[in-house]
C-alpha positions in Angstrom: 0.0 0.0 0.0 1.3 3.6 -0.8 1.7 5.5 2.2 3.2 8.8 0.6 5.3 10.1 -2.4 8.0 12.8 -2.4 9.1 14.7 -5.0 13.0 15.7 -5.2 14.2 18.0 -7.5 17.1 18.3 -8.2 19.1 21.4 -9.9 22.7 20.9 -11.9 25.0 23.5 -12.7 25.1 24.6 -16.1 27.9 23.3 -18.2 30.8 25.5 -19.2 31.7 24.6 -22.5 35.4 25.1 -24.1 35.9 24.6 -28.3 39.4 24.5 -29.9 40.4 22.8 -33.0 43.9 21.4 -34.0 45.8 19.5 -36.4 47.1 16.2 -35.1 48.7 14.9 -37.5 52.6 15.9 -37.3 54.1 14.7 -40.4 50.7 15.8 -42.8 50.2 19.4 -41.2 47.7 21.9 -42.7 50.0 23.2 -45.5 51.4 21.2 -48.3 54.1 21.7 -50.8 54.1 20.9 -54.6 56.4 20.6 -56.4 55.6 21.3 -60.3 58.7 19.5 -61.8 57.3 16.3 -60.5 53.3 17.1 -60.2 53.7 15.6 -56.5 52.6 16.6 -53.2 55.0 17.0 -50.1 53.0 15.3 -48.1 50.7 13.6 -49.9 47.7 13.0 -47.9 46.1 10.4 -50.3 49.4 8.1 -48.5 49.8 10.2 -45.3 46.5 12.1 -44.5 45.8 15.2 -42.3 43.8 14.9 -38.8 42.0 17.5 -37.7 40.1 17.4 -34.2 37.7 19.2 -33.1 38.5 19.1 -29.0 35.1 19.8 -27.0 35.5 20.5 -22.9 32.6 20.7 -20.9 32.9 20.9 -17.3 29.8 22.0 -14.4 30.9 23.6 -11.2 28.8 21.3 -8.9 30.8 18.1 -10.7 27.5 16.4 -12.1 29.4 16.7 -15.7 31.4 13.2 -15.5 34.1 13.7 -18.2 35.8 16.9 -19.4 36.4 15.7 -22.9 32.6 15.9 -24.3 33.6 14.7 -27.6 31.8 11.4 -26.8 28.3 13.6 -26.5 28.4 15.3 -29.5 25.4 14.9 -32.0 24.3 16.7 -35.6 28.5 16.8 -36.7 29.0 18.4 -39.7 32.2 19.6 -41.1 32.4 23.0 -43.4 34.6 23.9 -46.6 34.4 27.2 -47.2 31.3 27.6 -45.1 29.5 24.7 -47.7 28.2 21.7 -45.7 31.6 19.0 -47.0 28.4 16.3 -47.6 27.1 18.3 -50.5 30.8 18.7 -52.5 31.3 16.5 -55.3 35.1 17.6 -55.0 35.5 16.1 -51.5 33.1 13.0 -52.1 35.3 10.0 -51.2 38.5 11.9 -49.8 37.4 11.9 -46.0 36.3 10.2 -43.4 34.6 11.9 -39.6 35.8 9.7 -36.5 32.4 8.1 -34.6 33.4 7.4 -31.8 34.9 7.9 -28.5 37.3 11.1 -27.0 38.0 12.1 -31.1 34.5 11.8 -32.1 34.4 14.5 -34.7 37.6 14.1 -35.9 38.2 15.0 -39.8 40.7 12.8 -41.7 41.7 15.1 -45.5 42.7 12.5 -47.9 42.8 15.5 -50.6 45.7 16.9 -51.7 44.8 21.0 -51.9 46.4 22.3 -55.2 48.3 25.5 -55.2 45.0 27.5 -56.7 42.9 26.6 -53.8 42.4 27.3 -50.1 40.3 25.3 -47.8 38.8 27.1 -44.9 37.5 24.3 -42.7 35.4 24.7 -39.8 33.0 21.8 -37.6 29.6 22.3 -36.0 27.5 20.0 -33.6 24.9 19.9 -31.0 26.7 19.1 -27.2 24.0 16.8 -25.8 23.5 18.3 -22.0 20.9 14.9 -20.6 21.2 16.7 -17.1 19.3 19.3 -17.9 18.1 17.9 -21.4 19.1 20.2 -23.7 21.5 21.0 -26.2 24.5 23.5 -26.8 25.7 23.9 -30.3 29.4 24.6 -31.1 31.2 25.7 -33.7 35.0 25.7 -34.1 37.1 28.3 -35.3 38.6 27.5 -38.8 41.4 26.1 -39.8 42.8 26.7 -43.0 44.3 24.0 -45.6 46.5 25.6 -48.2 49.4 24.7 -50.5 52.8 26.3 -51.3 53.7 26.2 -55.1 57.5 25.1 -54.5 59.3 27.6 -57.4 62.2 26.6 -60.2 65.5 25.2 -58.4 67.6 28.2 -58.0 70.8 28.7 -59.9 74.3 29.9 -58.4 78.0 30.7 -59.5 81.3 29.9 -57.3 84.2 31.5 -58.7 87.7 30.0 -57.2 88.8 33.4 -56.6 87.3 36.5 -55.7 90.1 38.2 -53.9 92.7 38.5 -56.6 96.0 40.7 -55.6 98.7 41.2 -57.9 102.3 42.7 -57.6 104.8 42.3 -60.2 107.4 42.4 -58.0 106.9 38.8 -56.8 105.8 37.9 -60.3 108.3 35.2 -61.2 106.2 33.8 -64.5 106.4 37.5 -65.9 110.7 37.9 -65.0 111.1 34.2 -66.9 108.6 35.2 -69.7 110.8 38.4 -70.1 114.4 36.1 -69.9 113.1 34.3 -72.5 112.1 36.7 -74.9 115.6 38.3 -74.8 117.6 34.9 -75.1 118.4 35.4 -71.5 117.7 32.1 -71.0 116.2 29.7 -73.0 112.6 28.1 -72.2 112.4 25.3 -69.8 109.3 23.6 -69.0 109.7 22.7 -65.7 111.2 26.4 -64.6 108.1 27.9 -66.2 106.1 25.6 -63.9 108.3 26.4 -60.8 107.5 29.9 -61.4 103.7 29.3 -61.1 103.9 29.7 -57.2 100.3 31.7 -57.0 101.8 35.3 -57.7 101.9 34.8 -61.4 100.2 37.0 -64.2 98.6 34.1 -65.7 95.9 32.4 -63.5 93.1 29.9 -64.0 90.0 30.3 -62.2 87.7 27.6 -61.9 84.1 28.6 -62.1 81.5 26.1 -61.0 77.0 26.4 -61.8 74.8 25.0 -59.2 71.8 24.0 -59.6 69.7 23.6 -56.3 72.9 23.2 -54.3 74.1 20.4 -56.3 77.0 20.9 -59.1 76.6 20.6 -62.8 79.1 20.8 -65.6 75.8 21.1 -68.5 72.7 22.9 -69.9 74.3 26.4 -69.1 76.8 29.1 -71.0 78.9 31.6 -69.5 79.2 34.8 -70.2 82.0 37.1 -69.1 82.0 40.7 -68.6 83.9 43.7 -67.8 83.2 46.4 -65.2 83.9 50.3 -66.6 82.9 53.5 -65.8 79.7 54.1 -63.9 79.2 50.2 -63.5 78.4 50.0 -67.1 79.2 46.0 -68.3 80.8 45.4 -71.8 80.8 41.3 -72.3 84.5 40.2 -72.5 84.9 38.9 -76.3 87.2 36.1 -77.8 90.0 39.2 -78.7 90.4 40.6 -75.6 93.6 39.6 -74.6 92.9 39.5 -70.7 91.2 36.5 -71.0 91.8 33.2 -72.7 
């Protein structure tokens, strides 16, 4: 027999709700890098995707909110490219998935490789399901923005051996045993000539070496030399000058 009935109510604390969003995926970050000489992708996310999580706290001041990550209760997820629901893009159809389940509920995996002419500005929305007080907070991330560098031409550079050239004639001994020998002092010998090429000579070879991208090559280029005169005006060095051989 029913002798009486009480009625408790009982209040909960609101929730205070946190949203962040962040990339976790540390070798496929949010900006990629093509390169056009080989049409790929550095990374490319059809082999090594991007993760993106939306991370949902929640937390009520009187503790009646059991676990801080809410990613678990989240309900109505939809993810945004460019502020266009990412169900309704044939571009994207088939190149992501959304986590289900569990603390990374939510969670965006880009299997699409972003080219160079496009930016993706992506943002997520859902419904936190409060069944304390049954109702529901909807969130909304700030964006995050996919985006791809155009990786330019390889770069070329020039090393020249010497760029500090000093010259006296006094210690010139090439030019003293050139001048011997064109007044029968003495007559030419080969390897006095070469014992005379002690660095202080007249007559130098300078190696010149292209790069391209860092690395050496001796093809696919011409040189061009030229001559420095008054007011930095260049006049290219021509087969008859006699400075240069």
């Amino acid at each position: 027999m029913e002798t009486g009935r009480k009625r408790i109510r009982r209040d909960f604390a609101p929730l205070t709700v946190s949203v962040a969003i962040s990339c976790e995926s540390a070798y496929s970050p949010s900006t990629q890098v093509y390169n056009a000489s080989t049409q790929e992708y550095e990374p490319d996310r059809s082999v090594s995707p991007t993760v993106i999580r939306p991370i949902i706290n929640a937390h009520a001041a009187d503790g009646s909110w059991p676990n801080p990550v809410a990613n678990s209760s989240l309900a109505n997820m939809k993810w945004y490219v460019n502020d266009t629901d990412i169900t309704t893009l044939e571009s994207w159809q088939n190149q992501y998935t959304v986590e289900a389940t569990g603390s990374t509920r939510g969670s965006l995996t880009v299997l699409k490789n972003i080219s160079p002419l496009e930016r993706a500005s992506l943002h997520f929305e859902a419904d936190l399901v409060d069944t304390r007080l049954g109702v529901t907070i909807h969130i909304k991330t700030d964006p995050i923005i996919l985006s791809t560098v155009d990786k330019s031409e390889d770069s070329y550079g020039i090393s020249i051996g010497e760029n500090n050239l000093r010259y006296s004639p006094f210690d010139d001994k090439l030019h003293l045993y050139d001048y011997k020998v064109a007044h029968g002092i003495i007559a030419a010998d080969a390897s006095v000539e070469a014992a005379a090429r002690d660095g202080n000579e007249y007559q130098r070879t300078i190696p010149i070496q292209v790069y391209l991208a860092g690395a050496l090559i001796d093809s696919g280029y011409t040189i061009k030399l030229y001559k420095i005169g008054a007011n930095m005006a260049l006049t290219e060095v021509s087969a008859s000058d006699y400075e240069v051989l």
